[in-house]
Backbone as CSV, one residue per row, in Angstrom:
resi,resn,N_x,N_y,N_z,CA_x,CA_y,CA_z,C_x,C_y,C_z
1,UNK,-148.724,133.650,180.053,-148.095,132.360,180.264,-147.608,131.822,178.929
2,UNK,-146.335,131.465,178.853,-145.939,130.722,177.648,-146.025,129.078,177.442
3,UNK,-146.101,129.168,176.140,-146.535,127.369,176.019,-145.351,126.897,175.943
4,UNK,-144.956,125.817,174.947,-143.775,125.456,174.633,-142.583,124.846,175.523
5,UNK,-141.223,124.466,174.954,-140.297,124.373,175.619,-139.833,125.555,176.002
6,UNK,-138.982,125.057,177.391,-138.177,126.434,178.066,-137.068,127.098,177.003
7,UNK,-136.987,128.400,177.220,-136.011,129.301,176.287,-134.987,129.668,177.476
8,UNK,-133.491,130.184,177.066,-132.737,130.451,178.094,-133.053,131.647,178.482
9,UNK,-133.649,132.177,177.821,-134.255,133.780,178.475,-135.596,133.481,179.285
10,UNK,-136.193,132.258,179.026,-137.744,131.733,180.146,-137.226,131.567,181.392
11,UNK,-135.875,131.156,181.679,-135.384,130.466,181.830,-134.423,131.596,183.186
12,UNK,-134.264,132.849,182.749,-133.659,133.812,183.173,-132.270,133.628,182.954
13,UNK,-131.698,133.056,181.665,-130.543,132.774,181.438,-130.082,133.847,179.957
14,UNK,-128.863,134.448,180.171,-128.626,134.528,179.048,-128.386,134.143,177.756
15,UNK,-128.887,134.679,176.643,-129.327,133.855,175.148,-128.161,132.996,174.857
16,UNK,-126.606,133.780,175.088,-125.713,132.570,174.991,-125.085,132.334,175.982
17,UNK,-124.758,131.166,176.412,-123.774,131.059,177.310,-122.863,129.147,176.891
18,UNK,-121.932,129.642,177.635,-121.463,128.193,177.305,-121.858,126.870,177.893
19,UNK,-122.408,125.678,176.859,-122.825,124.541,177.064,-124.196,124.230,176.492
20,UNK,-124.543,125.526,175.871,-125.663,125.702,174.882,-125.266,125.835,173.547
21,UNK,-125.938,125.628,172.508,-125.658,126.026,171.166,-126.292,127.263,170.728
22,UNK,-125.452,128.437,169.970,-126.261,129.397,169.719,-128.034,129.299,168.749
23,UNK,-128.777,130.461,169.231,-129.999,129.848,168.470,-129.623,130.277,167.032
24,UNK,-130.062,130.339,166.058,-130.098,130.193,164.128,-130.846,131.480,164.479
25,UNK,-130.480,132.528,163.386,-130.631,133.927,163.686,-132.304,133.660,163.122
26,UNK,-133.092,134.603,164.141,-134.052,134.896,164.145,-135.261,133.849,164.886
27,UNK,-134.253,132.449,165.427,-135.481,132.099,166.074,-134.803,132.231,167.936
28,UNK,-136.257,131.132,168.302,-135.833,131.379,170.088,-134.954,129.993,169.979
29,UNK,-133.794,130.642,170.852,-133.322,129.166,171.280,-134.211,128.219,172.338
30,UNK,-133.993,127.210,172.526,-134.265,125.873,172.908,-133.204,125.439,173.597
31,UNK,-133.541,125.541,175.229,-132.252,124.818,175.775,-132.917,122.919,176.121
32,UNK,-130.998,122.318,175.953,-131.331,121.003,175.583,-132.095,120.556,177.668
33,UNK,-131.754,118.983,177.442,-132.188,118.658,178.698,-130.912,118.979,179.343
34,UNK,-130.065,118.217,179.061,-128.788,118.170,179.481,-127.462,119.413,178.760
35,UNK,-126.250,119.470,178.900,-125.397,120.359,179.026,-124.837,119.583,177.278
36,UNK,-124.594,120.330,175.989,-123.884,119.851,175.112,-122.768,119.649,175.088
37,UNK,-121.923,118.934,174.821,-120.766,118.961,174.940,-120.112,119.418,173.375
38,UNK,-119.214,120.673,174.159,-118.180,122.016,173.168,-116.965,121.119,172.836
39,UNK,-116.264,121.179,171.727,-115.306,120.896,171.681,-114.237,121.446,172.505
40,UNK,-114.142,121.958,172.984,-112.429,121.955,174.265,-112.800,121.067,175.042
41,UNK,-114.290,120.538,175.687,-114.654,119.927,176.511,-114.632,118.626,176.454
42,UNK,-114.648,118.079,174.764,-114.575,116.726,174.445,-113.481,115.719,174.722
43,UNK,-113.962,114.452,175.066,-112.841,113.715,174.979,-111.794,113.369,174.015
44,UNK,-111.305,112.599,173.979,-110.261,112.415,172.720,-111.506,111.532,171.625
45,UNK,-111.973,110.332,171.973,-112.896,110.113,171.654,-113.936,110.710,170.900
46,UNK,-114.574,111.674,171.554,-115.400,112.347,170.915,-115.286,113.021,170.472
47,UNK,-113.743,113.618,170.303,-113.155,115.171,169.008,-112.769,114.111,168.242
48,UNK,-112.801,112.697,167.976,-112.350,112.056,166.512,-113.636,111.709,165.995
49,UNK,-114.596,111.777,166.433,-116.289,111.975,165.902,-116.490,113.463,165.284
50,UNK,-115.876,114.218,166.256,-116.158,115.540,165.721,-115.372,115.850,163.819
51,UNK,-114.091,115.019,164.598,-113.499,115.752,163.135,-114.211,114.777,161.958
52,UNK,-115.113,113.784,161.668,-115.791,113.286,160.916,-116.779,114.084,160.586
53,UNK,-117.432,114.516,161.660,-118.887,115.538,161.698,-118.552,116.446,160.900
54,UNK,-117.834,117.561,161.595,-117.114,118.768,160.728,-116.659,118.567,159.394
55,UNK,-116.258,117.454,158.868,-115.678,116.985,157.513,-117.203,116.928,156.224
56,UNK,-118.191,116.754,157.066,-119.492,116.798,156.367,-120.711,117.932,156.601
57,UNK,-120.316,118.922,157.275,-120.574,119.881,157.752,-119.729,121.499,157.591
58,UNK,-119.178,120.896,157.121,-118.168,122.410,156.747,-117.745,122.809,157.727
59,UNK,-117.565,122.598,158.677,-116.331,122.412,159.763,-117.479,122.974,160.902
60,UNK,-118.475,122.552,160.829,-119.490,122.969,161.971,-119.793,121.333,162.272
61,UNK,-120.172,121.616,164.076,-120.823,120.202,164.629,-122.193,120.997,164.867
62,UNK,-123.104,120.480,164.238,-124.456,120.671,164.814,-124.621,120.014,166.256
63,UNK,-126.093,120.889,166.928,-125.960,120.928,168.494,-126.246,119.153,168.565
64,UNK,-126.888,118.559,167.590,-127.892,116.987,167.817,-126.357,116.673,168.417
65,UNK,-125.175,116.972,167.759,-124.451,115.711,167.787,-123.646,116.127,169.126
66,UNK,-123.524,117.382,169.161,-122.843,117.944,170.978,-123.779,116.946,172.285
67,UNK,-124.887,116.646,171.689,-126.126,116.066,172.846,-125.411,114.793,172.911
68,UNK,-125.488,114.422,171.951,-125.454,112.649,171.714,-124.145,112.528,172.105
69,UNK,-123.101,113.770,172.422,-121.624,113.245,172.897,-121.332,113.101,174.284
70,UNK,-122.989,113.286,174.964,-122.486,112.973,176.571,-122.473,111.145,176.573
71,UNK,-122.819,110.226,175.389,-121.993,109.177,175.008,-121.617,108.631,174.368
72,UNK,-120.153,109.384,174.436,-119.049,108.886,173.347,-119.307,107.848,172.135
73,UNK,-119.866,106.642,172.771,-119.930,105.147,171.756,-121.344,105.813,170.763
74,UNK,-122.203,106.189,171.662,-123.287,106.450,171.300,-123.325,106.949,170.145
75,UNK,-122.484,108.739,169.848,-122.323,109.434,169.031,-121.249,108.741,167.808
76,UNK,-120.054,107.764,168.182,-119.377,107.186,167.312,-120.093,106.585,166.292
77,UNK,-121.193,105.574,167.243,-121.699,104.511,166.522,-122.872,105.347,165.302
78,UNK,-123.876,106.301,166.467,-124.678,107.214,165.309,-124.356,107.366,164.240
79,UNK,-122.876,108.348,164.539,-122.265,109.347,163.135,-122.340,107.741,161.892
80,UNK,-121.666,107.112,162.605,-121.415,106.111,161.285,-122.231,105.238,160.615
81,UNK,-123.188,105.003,161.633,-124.894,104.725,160.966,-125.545,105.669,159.906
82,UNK,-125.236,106.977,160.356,-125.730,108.238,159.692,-125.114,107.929,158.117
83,UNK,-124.168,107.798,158.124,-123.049,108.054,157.042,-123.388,106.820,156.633
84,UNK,-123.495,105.287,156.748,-123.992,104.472,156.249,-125.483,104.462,155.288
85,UNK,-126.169,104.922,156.134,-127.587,104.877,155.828,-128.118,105.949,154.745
86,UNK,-127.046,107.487,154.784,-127.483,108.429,153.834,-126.399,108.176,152.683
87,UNK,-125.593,107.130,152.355,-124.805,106.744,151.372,-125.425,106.705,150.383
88,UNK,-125.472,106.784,148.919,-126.302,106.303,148.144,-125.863,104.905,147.320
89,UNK,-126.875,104.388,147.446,-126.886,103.049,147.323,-128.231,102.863,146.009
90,UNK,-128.850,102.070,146.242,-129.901,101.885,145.259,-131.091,102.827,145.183
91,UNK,-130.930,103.706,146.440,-131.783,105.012,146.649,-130.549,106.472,146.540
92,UNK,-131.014,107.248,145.693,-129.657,108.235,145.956,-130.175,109.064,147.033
93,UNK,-128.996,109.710,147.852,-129.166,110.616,148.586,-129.633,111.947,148.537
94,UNK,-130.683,112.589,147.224,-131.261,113.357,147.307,-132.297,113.175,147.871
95,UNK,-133.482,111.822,147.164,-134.255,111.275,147.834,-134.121,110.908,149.407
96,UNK,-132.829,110.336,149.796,-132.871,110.346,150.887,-132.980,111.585,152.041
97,UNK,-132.230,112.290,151.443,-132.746,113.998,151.862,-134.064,114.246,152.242
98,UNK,-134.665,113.834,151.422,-136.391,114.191,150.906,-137.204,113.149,151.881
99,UNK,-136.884,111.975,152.395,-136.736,111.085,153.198,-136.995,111.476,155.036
100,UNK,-135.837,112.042,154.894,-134.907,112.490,156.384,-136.111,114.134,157.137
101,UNK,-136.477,114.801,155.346,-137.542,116.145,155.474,-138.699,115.962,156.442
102,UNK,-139.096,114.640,155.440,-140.685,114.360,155.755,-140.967,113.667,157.174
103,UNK,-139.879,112.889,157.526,-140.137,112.445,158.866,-139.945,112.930,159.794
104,UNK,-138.460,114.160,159.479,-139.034,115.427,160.880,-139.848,115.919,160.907
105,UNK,-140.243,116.726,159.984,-141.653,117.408,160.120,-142.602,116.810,160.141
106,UNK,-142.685,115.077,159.897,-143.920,114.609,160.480,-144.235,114.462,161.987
107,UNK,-142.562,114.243,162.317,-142.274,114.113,163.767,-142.519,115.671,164.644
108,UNK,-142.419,116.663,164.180,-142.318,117.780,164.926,-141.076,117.959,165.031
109,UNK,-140.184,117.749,164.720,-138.874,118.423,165.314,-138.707,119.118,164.620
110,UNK,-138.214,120.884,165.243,-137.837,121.737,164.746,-136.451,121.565,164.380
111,UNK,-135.672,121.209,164.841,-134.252,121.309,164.348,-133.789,120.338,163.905
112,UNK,-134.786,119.260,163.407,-134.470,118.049,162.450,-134.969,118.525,161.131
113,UNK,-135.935,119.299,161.257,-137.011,120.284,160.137,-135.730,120.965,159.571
114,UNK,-135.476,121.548,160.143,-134.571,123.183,159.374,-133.105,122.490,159.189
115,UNK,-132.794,121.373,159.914,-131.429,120.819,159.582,-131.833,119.819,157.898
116,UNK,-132.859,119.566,157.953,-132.897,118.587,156.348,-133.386,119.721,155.065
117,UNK,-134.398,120.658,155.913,-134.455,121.810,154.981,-133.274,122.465,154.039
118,UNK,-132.355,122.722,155.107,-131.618,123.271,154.785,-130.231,122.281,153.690
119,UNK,-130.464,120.898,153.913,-130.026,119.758,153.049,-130.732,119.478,151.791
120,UNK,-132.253,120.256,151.565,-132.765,119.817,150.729,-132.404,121.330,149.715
121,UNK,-131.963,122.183,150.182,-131.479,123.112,149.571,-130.407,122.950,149.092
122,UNK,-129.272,122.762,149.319,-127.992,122.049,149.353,-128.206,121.115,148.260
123,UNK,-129.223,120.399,147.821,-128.933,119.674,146.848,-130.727,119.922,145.664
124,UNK,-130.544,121.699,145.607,-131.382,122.453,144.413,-132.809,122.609,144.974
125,UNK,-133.442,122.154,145.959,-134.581,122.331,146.043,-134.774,123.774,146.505
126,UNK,-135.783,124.724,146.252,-136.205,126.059,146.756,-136.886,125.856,147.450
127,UNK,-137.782,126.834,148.107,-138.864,127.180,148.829,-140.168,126.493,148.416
128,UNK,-140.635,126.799,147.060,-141.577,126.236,146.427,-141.361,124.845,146.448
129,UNK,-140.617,124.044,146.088,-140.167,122.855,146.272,-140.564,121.754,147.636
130,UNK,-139.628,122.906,148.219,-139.950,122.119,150.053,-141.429,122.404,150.648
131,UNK,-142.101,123.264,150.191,-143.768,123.478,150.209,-144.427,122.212,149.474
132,UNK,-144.081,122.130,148.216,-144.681,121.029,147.864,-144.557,119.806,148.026
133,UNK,-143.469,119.336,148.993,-143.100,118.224,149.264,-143.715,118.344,150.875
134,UNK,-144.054,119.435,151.823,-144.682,118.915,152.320,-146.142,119.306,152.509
135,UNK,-146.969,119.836,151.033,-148.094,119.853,150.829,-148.225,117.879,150.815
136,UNK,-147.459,117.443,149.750,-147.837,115.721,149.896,-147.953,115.380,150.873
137,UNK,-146.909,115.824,151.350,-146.829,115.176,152.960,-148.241,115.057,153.486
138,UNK,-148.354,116.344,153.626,-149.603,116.735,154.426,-150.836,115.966,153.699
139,UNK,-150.996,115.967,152.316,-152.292,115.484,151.960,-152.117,114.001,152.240
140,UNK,-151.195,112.918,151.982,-151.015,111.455,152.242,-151.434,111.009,153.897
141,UNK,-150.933,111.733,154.489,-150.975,111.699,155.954,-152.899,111.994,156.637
142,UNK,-152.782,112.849,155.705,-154.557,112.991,156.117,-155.399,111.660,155.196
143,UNK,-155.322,111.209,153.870,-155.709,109.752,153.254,-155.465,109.014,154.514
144,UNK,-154.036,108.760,154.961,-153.837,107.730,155.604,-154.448,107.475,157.120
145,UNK,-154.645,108.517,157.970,-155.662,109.067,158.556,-156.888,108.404,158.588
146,UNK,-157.567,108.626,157.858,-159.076,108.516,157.087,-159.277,106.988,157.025
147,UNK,-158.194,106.475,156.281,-157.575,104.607,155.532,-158.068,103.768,157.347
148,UNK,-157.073,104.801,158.278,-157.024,104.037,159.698,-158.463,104.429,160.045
149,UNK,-158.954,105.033,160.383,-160.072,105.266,161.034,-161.503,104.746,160.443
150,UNK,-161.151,104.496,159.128,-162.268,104.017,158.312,-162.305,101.981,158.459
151,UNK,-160.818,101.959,158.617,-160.781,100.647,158.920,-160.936,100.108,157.129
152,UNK,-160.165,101.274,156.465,-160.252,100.520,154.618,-159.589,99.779,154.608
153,UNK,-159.229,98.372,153.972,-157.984,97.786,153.575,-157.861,98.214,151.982
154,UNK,-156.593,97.081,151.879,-156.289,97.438,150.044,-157.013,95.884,149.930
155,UNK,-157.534,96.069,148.458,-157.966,94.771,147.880,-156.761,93.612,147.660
156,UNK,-157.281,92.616,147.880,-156.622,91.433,147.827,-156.212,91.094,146.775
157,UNK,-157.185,91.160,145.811,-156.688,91.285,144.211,-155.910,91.871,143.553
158,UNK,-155.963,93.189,143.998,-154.682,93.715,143.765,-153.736,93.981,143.792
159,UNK,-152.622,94.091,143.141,-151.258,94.132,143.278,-150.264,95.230,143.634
């Protein structure tokens, strides 16, 4: 018996077919809930999101944003939140990178994981790097853990 989410092969489906995104060589794909939407399939609407996406992507739409285009406003409004929020501003966008890492993989998402991974590479980090960023991870999260369950506060006195 398998654990996990359904695969298109659990699934008795072939690995690709159209309305899925191919899986990233070497893992299992993950089919979504719903059907992604392909560009021939898009509205006018949502291929002028795309050509923003692709403009920051190297002319690829990742699958998040095929999901989020079954609504149009939805995905408009996202992309440009996205692009707002990873701007650099008084935080630069490496950190924010480093940001975007730690909360997928705190979250579990695999393809929020390997999509910032692969951003934190993109701007010099290695292997060793992204280990040690989420060795912190991992050790803060277990303090903080401990902080809740212990019922510690921080001193009042201090600043």
């Amino acid at each position: 018996m398998r654990c996990g989410p359904p695969t298109r092969q659990s699934e008795g489906l072939p690995a690709h077919s159209s309305g899925y995104s191919s899986p990233q060589k070497g893992a299992q794909q993950t089919m979504s809930i719903f059907k992604l939407v392909e560009e021939p399939a898009a509205s006018p609407k949502v291929q002028e999101t795309y050509e923003k996406i692709k403009a920051r992507y190297g002319g690829v739409i990742p699958a998040v944003y095929k999901a989020f285009a079954n609504d149009p406003e939805y995905l408009a409004s996202l992309n440009d939140h996205i692009v707002r929020v990873m701007a650099p501003r008084r935080i630069d966008a490496k950190t924010k990178e480093v940001i975007a890492f730690v909360v997928a993989a705190m979250n579990g998402c695999d393809f929020c994981s390997h999509a910032h991974a692969a951003g934190l590479r993109r701007f010099g980090y290695d292997d060793e790097a992204i280990a040690e960023i989420l060795g912190t991870t991992a050790l803060w999260s277990e303090v903080t853990r401990f902080n809740i369950g212990a019922r510690v506060s921080w001193p009042k006195d201090v600043e």
